[in-house]
C-alpha positions in Angstrom: 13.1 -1.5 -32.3 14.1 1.3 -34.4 12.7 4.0 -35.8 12.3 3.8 -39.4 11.4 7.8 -40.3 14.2 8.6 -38.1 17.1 6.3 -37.5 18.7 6.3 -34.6 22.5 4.7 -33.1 20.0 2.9 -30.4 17.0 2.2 -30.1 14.3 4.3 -28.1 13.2 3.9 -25.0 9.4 2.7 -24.9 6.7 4.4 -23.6 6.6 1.3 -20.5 10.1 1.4 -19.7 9.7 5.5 -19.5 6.7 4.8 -17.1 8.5 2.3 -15.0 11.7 4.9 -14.8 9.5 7.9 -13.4 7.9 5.4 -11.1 11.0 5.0 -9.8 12.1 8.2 -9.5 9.4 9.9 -7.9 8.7 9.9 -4.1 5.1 11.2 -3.4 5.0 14.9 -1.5 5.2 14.0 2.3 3.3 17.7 3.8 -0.3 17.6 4.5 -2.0 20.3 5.1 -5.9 20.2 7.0 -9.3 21.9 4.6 -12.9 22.0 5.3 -14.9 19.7 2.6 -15.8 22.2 0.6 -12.2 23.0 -0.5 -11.0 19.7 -0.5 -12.4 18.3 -4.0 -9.6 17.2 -5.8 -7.1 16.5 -3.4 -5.4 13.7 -2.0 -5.9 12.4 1.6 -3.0 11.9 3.5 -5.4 9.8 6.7 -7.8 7.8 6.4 -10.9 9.1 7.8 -13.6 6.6 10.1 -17.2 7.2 10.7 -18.3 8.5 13.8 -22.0 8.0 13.5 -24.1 4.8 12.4 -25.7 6.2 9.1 -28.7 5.9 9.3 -28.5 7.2 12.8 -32.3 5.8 13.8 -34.7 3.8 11.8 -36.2 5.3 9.4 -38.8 5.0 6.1 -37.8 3.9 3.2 -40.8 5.5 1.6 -44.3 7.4 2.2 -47.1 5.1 3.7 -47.9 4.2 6.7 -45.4 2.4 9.8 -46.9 -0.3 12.1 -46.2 -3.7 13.9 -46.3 -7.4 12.4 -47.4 -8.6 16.0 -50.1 -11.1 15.9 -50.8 -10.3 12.1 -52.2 -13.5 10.2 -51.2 -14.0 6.4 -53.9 -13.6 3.8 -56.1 -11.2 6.0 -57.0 -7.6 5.4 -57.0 -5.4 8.9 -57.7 -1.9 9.9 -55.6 0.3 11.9 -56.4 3.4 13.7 -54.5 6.2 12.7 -52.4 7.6 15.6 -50.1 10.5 14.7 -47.7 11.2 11.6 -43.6 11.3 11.7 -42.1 13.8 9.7 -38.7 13.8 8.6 -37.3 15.7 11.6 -39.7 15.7 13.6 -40.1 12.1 14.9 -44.0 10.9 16.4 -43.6 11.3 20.2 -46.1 9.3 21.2 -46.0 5.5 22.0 -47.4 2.9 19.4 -50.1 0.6 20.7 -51.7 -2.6 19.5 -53.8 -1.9 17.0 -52.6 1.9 15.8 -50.7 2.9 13.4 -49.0 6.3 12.0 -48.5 8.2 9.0 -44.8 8.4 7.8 -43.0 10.1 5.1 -39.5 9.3 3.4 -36.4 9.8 6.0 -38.7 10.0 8.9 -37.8 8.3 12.2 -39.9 4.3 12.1 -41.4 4.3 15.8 -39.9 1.9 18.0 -42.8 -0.4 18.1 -43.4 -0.6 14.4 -41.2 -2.7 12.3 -43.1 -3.0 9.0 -44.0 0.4 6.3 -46.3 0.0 3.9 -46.6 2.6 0.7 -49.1 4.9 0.9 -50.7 3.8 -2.5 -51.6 0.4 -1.1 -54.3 1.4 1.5 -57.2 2.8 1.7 -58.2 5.9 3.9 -61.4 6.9 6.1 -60.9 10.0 8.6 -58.8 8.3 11.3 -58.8 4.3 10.1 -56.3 2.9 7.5 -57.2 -0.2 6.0 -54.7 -2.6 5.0 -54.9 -4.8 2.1 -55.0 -8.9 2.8 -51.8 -8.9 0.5 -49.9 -6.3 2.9 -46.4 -7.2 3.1 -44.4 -7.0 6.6 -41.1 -6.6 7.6 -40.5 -3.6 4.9 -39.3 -0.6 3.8 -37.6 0.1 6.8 -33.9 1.2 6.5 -31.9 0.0 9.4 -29.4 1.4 11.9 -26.0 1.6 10.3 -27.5 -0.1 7.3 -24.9 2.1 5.3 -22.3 2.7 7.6 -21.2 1.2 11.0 -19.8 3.5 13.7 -15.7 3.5 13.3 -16.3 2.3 10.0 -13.5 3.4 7.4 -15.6 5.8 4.9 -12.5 6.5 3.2 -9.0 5.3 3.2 -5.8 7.0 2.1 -4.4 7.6 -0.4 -7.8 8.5 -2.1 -8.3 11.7 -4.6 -11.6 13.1 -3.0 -14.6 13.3 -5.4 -18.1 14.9 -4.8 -19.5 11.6 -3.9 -16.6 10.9 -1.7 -17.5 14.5 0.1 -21.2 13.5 0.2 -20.2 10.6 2.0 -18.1 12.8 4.1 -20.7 15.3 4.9 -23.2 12.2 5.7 -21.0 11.5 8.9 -20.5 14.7 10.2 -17.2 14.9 9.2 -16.4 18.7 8.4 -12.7 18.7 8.0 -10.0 16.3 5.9 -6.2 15.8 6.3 -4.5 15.8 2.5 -1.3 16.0 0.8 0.0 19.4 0.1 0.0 21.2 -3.2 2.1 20.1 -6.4 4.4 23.0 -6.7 5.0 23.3 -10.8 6.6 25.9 -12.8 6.1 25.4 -16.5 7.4 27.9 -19.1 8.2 27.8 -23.3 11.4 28.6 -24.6 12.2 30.2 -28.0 13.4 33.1 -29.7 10.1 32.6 -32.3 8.0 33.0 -29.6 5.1 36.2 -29.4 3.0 36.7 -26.5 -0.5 37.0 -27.2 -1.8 40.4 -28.0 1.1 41.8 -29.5 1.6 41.6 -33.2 2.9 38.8 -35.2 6.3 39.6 -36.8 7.6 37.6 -39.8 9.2 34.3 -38.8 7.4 34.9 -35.5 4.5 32.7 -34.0 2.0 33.2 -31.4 2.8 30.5 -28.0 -0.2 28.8 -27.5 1.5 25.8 -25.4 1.6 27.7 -22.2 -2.2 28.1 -22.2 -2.4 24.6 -22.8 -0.4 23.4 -20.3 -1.9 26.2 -18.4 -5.2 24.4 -19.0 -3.7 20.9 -18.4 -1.9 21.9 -15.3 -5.6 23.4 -13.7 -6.6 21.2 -10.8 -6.6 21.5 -6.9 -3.4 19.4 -6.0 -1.8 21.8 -8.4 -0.2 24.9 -7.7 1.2 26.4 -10.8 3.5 29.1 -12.1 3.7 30.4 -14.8 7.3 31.7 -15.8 6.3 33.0 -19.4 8.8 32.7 -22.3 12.4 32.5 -22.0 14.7 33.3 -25.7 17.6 30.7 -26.8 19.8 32.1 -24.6 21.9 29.4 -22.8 23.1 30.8 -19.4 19.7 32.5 -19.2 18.1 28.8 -19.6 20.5 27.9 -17.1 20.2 30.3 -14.4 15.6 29.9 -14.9 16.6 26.4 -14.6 18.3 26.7 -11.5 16.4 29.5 -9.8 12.6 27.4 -10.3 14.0 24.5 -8.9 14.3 26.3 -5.6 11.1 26.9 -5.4 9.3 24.1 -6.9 8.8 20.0 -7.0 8.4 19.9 -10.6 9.5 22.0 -14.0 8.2 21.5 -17.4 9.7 23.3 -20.3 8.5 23.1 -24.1 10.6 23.7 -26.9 14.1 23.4 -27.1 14.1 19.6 -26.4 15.3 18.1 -29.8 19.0 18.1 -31.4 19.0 21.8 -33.6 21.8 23.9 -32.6 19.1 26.1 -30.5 18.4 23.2 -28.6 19.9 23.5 -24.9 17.3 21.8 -22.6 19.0 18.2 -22.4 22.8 19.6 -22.3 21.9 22.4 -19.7 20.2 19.3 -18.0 23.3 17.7 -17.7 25.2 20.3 -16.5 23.4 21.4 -13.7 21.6 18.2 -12.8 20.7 14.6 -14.1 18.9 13.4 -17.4 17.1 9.6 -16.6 16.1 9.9 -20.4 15.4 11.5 -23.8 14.0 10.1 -26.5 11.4 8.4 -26.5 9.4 5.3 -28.8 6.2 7.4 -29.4 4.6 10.0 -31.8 4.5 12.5 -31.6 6.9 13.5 -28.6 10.2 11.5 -29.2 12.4 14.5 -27.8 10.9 14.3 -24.5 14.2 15.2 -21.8 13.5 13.8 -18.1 15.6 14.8 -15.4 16.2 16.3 -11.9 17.8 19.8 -10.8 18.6 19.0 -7.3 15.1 17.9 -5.5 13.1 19.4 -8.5 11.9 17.2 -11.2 12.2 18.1 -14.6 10.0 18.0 -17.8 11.3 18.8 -21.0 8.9 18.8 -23.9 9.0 19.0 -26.7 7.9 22.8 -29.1 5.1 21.4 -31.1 2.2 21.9 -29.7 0.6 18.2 -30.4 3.6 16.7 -28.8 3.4 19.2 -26.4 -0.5 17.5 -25.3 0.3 13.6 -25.8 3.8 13.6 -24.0 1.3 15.4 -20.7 -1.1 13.1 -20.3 1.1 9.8 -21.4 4.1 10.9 -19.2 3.6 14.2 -17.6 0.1 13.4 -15.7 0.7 10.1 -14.6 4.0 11.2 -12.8 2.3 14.4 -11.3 -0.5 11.7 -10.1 2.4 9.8 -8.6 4.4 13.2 -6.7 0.7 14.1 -5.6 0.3 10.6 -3.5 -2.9 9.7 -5.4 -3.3 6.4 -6.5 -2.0 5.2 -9.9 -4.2 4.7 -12.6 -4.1 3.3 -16.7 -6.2 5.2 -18.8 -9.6 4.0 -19.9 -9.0 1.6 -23.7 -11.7 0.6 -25.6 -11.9 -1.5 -29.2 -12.9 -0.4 -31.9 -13.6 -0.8 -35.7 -11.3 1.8 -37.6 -13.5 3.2 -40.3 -10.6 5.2 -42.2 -7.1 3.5 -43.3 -4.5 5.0 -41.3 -0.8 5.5 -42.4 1.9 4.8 -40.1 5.7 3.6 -39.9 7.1 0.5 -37.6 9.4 2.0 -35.0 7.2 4.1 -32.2 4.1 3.5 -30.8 1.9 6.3 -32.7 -1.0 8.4 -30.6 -3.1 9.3 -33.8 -6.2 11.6 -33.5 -9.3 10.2 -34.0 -13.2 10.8 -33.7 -15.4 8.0 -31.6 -18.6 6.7 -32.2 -21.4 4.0 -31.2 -23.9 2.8 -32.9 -27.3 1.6 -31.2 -26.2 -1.6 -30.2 -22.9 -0.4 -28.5 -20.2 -1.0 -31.0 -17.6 1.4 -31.0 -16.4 3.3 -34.5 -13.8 5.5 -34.8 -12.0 7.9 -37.9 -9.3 9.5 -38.1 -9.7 13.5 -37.1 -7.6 14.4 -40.0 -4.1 15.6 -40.9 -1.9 13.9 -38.1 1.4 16.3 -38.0 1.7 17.5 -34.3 2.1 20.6 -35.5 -1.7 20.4 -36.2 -3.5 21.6 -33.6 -6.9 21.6 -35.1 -7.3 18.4 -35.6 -6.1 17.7 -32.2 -9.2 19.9 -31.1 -12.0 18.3 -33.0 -10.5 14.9 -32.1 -12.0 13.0 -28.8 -9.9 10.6 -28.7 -6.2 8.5 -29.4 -5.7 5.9 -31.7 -3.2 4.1 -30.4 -0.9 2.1 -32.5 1.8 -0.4 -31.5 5.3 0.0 -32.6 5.4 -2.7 -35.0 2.2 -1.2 -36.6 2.9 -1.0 -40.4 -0.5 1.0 -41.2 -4.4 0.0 -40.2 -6.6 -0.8 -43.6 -10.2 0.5 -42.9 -12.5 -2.0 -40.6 -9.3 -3.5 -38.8 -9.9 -3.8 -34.9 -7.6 -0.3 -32.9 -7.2 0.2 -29.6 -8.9 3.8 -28.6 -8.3 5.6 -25.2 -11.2 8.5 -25.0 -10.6 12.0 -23.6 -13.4 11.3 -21.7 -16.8 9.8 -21.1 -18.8 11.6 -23.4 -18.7 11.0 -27.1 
């Protein structure tokens, strides 16, 4: 399909077919690199990693109350029990449970050998060293078992899995201290343009301030990354060139904003060509149709485009998925939800649109959503106040309030 704002010879590559080309360009980063737990959230493990402890280690109480043994006890009876000892969690009872005795336990603590039964604390009555059990008292309970979690050589974790804090709980539960994980991401990222002003200098006419590096500053931040920052570089061709070149030395991946699209100060795609290969540009979606991807020699290459809402949707629709990919973690789709449009929305057939929008749910769990406002992507206000994309499908000709959208939250707090 073609773009109808903005005709083009052929037509645009879609955003699937773009996904399935990086998928099959990028081979995941083979060096691994050994941390302790507590600097491995984030990252992506390169072995899998097997238990080797039961967990729970012993018996133990699932609650506060009092452990004993079922032996000999008759149904529908009440029955005392002298009170022997108490096991703390740590410090087990040492003694050795006889007929007729029991002991006071709390939460985690070690079930003596000869009890198999723990009834809660609330359900008995007490009198100095006798315990007396209700005729209702349940048996065979609250006890968790040996390996009742985990089994000894049991896979707690298999690669290739981005390690969460649960996942490093888990970890931790086993005795496991240290992980095997992919290496660091290497990225450069830097904007190009000779209207570019660094931040705390002052604004000349015809000038603007570059807010898309701290973006993708903030985009880039996460433990499988290591980024640099190569600042701004002018509309200088040979100097695109040679930054070009001298990154992809150093790095896996480059991303460049501005200088993607087809003015006359636009060199990223034909410097691209010369001094390494373009898969694509263009692209079916808006905002970010002059996205540029390529490689200079084992580098991969990014070209985004200058405003900075294009700049934010062509990341996380193209950029983070294929990082995810070079990192070794799984792949994943983004989270889509439906939901009743509550504004009419405007919008052209021809690219599949990423419109900024504002979620909601009422009390019985319908979703709402509105449009956050002006939708030109070189609006980056309404891009903050939004919490969400409304995405619309190519052949989309406009949404009339209380149509059905498709919505893919930023996250899972609205």
């Amino acid at each position: 399909m073609l773009d109808s704002c903005s005709p083009e010879s052929r037509p645009l590559l879609s955003l699937e077919n773009a996904l399935d080309s990086i998928k099959a360009a990028i081979q995941p980063v083979s060096g691994t690199e050994k941390l302790t737990l507590k600097n491995a959230l984030g990252r992506v493990l390169a072995e899998s990693v097997y238990s080797p402890i039961n967990i729970p280690r012993d018996r133990n109480a699932a609650m506060d109350g009092y452990a004993f043994s079922s032996c000999g006890r008759v149904g529908g009876q009440a029955f005392m029990l002298a009170l022997v000892g108490i096991s703390w969690a740590g410090r087990p009872f040492q003694g050795q449970l006889q007929a007729g005795q029991c002991v006071r336990i709390f939460t985690g603590a070690v079930v003596p050998e000869q009890a198999d039964s723990v009834i809660m604390q609330e359900q008995v009555q007490v009198h100095e060293q006798s315990v007396y059990f209700p005729a209702d008292t349940r048996v065979l309970q609250n006890i968790r078992e040996i390996g009742e979690d985990v089994n000894e050589g049991y896979c707690l974790l298999a690669q290739p899995k981005k390690l969460t804090a649960v996942d490093l709980g888990l970890l931790a539960s086993a005795g496991v201290d240290q992980v095997t994980v992919k290496r660091q991401v290497k990225i450069a990222h830097f904007s190009t343009g000779d209207e570019l002003t660094a931040l705390g200098r002052p604004l000349e006419p015809g000038k603007i301030y570059d807010s898309n590096r701290i973006m993708l500053g903030g985009l880039l931040a996460g433990p499988g990354y290591s980024v640099t920052d190569l600042g701004v570089i002018p509309d200088n061709k040979q100097l695109l060139e040679d930054s070009f070149i001298e990154a992809s030395k150093h790095h896996d991946v480059i991303i460049t904003t501005g200088g993607a699209s087809v003015g006359e100060a636009d060199y990223v795609k034909e410097i691209l060509q010369n001094c390494g290969k373009v898969n694509f540009w263009k692209m079916a979606i808006k905002p970010g149709k002059p996205l540029a991807f390529g490689k200079i020699g084992q580098c991969h290459f990014f070209g985004l485009p200058g405003n900075p809402v294009a700049v934010v949707v062509t990341y996380q629709q193209i950029v983070a998925p294929a990082l995810r990919q070079l990192s070794g973690a799984p792949l994943a789709k983004p989270l889509r939800l439906t939901a009743t449009c509550i504004t009419a929305l405007k919008k052209a057939p021809g690219r599949q649109e990423y419109q900024r929008g504002i979620l909601s749910q009422d009390e019985c769990g319908e979703f709402f959503v509105a449009t956050a406002g002006r939708q030109g992507s070189n609006i980056l206000s309404s891009m903050s106040q939004s919490d969400c994309y409304i995405v619309l499908p190519r052949e989309c000709a406009g949404v009339p309030a209380g149509d059905k959208v498709i919505v893919e939250p930023f996250s899972l707090l609205i």
